[in-house]
N, C-alpha and C positions, 0 to 999 in steps of 0.2 A: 520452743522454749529453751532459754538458753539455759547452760547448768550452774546454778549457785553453791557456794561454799558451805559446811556442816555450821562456820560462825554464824548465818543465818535458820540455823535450828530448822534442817530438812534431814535428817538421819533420824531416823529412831531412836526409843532409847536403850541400847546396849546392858545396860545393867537390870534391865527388868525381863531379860529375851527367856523362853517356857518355851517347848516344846510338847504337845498334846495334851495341853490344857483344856478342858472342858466345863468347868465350875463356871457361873455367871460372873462379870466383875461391873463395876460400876469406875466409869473412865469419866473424871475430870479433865478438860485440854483449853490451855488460855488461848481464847480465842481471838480476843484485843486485849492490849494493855497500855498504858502510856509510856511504857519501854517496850518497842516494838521487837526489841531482840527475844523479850519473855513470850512473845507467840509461839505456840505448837509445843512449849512445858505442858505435862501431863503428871496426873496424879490416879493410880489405880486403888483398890479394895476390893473386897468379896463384896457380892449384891447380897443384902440379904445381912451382911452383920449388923454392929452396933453404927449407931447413927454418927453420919459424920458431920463437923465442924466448919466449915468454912468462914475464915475472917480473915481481915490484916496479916495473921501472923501464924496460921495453919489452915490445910495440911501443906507441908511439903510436897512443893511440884520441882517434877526432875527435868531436869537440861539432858540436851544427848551426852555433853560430855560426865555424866553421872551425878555432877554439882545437883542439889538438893536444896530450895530457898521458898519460904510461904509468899503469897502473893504483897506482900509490901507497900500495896499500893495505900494514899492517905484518903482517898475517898470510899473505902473500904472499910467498914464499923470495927472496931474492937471485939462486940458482942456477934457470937458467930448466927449464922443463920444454919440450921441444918435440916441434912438430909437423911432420911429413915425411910427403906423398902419396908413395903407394907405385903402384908398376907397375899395380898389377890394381884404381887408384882407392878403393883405402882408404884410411884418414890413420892413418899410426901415432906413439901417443904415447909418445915416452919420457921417463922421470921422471928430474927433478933428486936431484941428490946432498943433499939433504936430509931433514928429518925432517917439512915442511910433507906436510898430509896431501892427497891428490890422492878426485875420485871421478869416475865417468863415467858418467851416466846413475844417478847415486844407488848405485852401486856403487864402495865402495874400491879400487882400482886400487894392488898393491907392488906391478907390474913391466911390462916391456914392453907396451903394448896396443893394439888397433886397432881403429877404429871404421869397421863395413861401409860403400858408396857409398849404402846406402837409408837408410841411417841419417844419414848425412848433407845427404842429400836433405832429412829433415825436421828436421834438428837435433838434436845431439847435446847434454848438460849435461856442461861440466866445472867441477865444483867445484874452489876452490883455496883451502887454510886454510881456517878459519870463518866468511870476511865476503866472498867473490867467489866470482860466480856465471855463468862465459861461457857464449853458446850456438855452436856451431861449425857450419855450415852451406855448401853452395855454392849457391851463384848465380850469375847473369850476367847479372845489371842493377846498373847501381849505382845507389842512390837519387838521388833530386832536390828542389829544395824541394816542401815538403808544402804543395798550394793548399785542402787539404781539413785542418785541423786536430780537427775533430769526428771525423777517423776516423785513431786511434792508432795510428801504429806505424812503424817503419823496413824491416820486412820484404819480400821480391820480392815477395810474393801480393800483398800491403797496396798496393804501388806500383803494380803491373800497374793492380789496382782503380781506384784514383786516377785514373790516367792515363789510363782507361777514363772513366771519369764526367767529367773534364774535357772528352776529347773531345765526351759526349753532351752537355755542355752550350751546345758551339755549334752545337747544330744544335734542330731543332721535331720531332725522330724520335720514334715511341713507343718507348718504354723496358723492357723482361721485367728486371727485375731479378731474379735466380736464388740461391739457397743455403740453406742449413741454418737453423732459427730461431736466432736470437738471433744472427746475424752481422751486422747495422746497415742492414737492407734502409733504413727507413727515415731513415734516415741519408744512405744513400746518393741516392736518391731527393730530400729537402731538400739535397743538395750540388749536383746536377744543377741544381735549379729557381736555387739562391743563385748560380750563377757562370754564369746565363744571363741573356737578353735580358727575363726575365719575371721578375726577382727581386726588382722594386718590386709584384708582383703578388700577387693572395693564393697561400696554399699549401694546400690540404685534402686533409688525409689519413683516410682511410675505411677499415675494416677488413670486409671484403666479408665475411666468418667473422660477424659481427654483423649481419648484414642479417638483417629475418624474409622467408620468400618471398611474403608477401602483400604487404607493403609497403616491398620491396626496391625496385621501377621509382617509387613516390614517394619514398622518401628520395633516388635518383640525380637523375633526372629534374623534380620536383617534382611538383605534382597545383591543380587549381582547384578552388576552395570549391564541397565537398560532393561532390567527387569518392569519398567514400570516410566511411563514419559516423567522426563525429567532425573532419571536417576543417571546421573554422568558416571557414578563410576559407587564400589561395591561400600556398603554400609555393614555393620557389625549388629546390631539390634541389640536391644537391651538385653537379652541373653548374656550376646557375646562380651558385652561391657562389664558385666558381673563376673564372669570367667569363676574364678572360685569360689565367688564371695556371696554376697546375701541380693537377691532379687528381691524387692520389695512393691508386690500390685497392690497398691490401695483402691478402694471402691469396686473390689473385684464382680460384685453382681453387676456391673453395667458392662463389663467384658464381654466385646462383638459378639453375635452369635458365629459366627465364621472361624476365628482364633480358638474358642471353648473346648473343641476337637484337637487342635494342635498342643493348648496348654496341658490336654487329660497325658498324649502321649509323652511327651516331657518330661510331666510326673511319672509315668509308668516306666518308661526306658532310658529316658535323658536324651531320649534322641530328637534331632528336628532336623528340617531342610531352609539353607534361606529361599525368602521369594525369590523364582527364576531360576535355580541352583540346584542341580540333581546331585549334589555331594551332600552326602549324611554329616549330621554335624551332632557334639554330644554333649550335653551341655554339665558344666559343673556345682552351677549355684543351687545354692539353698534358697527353696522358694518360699516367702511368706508373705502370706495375701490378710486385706482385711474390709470388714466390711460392717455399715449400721443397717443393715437389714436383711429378712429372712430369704435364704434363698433356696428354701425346701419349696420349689414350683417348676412346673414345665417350662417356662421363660430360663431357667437355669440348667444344663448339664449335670443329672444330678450327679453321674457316676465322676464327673472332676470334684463335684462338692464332696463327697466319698472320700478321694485322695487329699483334698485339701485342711478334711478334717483328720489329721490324723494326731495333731492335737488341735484342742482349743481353747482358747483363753478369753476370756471377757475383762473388755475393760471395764468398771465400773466408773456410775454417771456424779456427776458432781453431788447431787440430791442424798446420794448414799455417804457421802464425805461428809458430813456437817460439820465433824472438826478441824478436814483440811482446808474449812475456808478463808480463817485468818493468816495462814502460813502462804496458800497463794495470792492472796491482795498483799501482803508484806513484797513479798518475791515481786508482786509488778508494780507496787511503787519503788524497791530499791532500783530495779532496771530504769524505772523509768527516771529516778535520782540522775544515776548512770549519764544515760542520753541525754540529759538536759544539765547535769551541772549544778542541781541547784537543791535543799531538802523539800520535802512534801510531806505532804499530812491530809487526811480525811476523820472527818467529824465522827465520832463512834456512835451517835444516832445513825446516821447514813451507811459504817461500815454493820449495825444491827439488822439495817433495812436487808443490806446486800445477803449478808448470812441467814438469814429467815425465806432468801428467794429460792424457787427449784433447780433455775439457770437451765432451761433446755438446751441451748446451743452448748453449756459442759465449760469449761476451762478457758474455751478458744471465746465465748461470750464473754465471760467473767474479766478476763482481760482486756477487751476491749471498752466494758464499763467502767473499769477502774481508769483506763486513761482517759477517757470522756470525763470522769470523775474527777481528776488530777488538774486538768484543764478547767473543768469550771469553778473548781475548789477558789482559784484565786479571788474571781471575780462577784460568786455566788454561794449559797446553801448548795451542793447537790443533791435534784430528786429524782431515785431511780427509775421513776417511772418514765421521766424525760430522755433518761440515759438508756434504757432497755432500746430505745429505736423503736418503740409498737405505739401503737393508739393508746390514751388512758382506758379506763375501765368509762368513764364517763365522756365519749367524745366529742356528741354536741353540747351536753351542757359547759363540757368544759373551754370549749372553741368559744361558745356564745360569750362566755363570762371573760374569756381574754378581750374580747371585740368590745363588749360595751362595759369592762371596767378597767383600761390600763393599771397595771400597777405602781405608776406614780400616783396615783389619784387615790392614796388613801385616806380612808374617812376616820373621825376622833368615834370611838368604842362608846362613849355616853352616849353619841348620837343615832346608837343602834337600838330598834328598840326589840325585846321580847319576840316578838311576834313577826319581826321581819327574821329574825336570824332561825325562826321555825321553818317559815315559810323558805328563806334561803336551804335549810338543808333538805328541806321535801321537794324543793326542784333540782338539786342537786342530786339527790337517789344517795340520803344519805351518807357522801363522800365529803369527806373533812377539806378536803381540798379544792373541791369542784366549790362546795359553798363560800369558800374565803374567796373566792376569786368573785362571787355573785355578787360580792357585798363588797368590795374592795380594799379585803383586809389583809394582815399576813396570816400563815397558819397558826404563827402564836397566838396571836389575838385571836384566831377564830376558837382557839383552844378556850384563850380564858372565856369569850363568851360564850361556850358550851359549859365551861366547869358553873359558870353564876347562872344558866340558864333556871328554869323552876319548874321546867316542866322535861328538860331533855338532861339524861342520868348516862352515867360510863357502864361500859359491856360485865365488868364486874361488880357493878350493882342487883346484877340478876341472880339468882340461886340456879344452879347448875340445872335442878329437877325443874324451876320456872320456865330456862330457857330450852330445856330435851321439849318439852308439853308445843312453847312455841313453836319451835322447828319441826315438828311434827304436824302441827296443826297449818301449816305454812307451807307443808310440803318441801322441808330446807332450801327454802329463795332466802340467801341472807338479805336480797335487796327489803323485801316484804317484809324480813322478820325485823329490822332496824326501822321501818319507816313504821312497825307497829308498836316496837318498846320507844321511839323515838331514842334512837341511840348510835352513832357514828356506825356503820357497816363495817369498814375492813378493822376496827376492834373487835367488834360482833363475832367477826368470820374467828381471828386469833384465839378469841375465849373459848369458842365453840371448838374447834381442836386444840384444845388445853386441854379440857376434858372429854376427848375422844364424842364431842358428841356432833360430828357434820367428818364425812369422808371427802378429803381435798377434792376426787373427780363431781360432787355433785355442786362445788363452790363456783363455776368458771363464770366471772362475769361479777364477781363482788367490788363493790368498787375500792375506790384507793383513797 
């Protein structure tokens, strides 16, 4: 990832930096706007005070450069909507006396609501009208300037991080860098070596997953001519290339079992031999390894794992950022601006969809959706389920219904009647989408004839206690709990953790 300017709102904000803060706060962060430069403004409070206001024209959200401006935008009600912690740590939102449309978590919201403590632990979505996009979350850090701009975002996790690889980089320690792939290990790793004593020095990074096991201790170590058929003459090893400077092994658990022995002495004395070569050789880099998986097992060395940890750092997963998500789709549509020469834009339905996802592949996924996204923006609606690259949730009904209803072949809405568009979404496995393609309509239209349906009602039609009784009696199968309130499933699923009443791992398989 390449590094953008502070004018694209990646620094923290400097005027708010607290040092061992502990008090709960409640963090507002504009998530989308229809001024893309107002993404990753933020607005803090005490959790737990008087209730706050959100409209057009309060509270003030701060810019890195300390500027101070209320959200401004005109599809944003005059009359605020607010929010007030409640006794038992939930935040409850009540709606303004208006007609601007409210959601939570991609769920319409008419009337009083609350969003659970776990839920806000990882960030909640509130939309407001059709061009703002907050994420509402607690904390208890406030940010600071950001010394690492290569790695985006204003969120606690993103800071911890930071704050974390600042530290390592005044000190010669070895490095475990820890987390899920595509969270910026190496990223992280080039931030450590750039804001240390060795950042005039080289930087090589080595993907230890690419080593063969025959000629893994020569590519590290190097080898002397004719150490090995084909070596015409002496090689340096990634060792020697690094000389003073930062040795960087990514994917270190895949590290030959052969090499494991060589890397422990290394760390221990700095000494090695190249392949073929009876001269001691001593090496000077700083070595920082990293990896997304545990390698407390006998498949691993554990006494290098020992040395290897002698610090360690975790990257945190996209999932943990919820607020950093509109400051990185920003960041890779302006790149992608950039490379093409030309502006873009993405629909804030689609970028609500994206924010609401867990993104397992991390940042390195996330970016690749958005330009999948970019590209089809021109020509079409993007749907993220199309753009993730995996199966829908529904794969044969959905295959079947591409095959026997193309989508030029749509039919006039009068001509539907009741009873088929029941029947459409109970073959469907209640998926809003799986059924519009049954019936050969768009999603809107499938929408309006869900909302006139008479016998099929939205997931906030149910009382919270009606639908705990459901899921319970149903054994939390959203499929089953939707095909028995007759009501759209992946609403269903959203309602259902609104109010903390379904844990995401027992949802896998709701449709879309």
């Amino acid at each position: 990832m390449a590094a953008i300017s502070d004018s694209e709102y990646t620094m923290s904000l400097p005027c708010m930096a607290s040092h061992g803060r502990k008090e709960a706060l409640l963090s507002l962060t504009i998530v989308w706007h229809s001024v893309l430069d107002r993404v990753g403004e933020q607005y803090f409070a005490p959790y737990g005070g008087e209730a706050i206001a959100v409209s057009r024209f309060a509270p003030l959200f701060v810019r890195p450069d300390g500027e101070q401006r209320p959200l401004g935008e005109r599809c944003v009600a005059r009359s605020p909507v607010l929010l007030q912690a409640t006794d038992d740590g939930a935040l409850k939102i009540v709606l303004p006396a208006s007609s601007m449309r409210v959601q939570v978590d991609g769920v319409a919201v008419a009337s009083e609501t609350l969003i659970g403590p776990e839920t806000l632990r990882t960030g909640a979505l509130l939309r407001l009208g059709g061009g703002v996009l907050l994420c509402i979350n607690q904390r208890t850090l406030l940010p600071t300037t950001n010394r690492i701009p290569l790695l985006v975002g204003v969120s606690e996790s993103i800071e911890l991080a930071r704050r974390a690889l600042c530290r390592a980089a005044g000190t010669d320690m070895q490095v475990l860098l820890r987390g899920e792939t595509g969270t910026g290990k190496e990223l992280a790793a080039r931030a450590i070596h750039d804001l240390g004593r060795r950042a005039a020095e080289p930087f090589v990074a080595v993907n230890m997953a690419g080593l063969s096991d025959t000629l893994a201790a020569a590519d590290l170590f190097g080898a002397a001519k004719g150490a090995y058929t084909g070596a015409d003459s002496a090689r340096h090893g990634y060792f020697g290339e690094a000389a003073g400077g930062t040795l960087f092994l990514d994917e270190i658990g895949d590290a030959p079992p052969e090499v494991q022995p060589m890397l422990l002495r290394v760390l221990e004395n700095g000494e090695y031999h190249a392949l073929g070569s009876s001269r001691q050789q001593v090496s000077r880099a700083r070595l920082i390894a990293a990896t997304d998986r545990e390698l407390n097992s006998a498949k691993f060395n554990q006494p290098l794992l020992w040395r290897l940890e002698a610090l360690v750092i975790r990257m945190p997963a996209l999932r943990q950022r919820r607020e950093d998500l509109g400051l990185l789709i920003v960041h890779f549509i302006r790149r992608w601006e950039a490379a093409n020469g030309a502006a873009a834009a993405l629909p804030i339905a689609f970028v609500g969809e994206m924010c609401a996802y867990d993104w397992p592949g991390n940042v390195r996924q996330l970016s690749n959706v958005v330009q999948r996204a970019l590209l089809a923006a021109s020509d079409t609606t993007p749907v993220l389920e199309e753009l993730l690259g995996v199966p829908p949730a529904m794969p044969v009904v959905a295959d079947a219904a591409r095959r026997e209803t193309p989508p030029r072949n749509r039919v006039k809405l009068g001509s539907i009647s009741a009873q088929a568009v029941l029947r459409a979404m109970e073959s469907a496995g209640w998926s809003v989408r799986a059924g519009a393609l049954l019936l050969g309509v768009s999603r809107p239209s499938m929408y309006k004839l869900l909302e006139a349906h008479p016998q099929i009602r939205p997931a906030t039609a149910f009382p919270p206690e009606e639908l705990r009784v459901t899921l319970e009696g149903n054994g939390y199968d959203i499929l089953r709990c939707a095909s028995v309130l007759k009501t759209p499933g992946e609403a269903l699923r959203r309602y259902a953790l609104l109010h903390g009443l379904l844990v995401k791992e027992r949802n896998k398989g709701a449709p879309g």
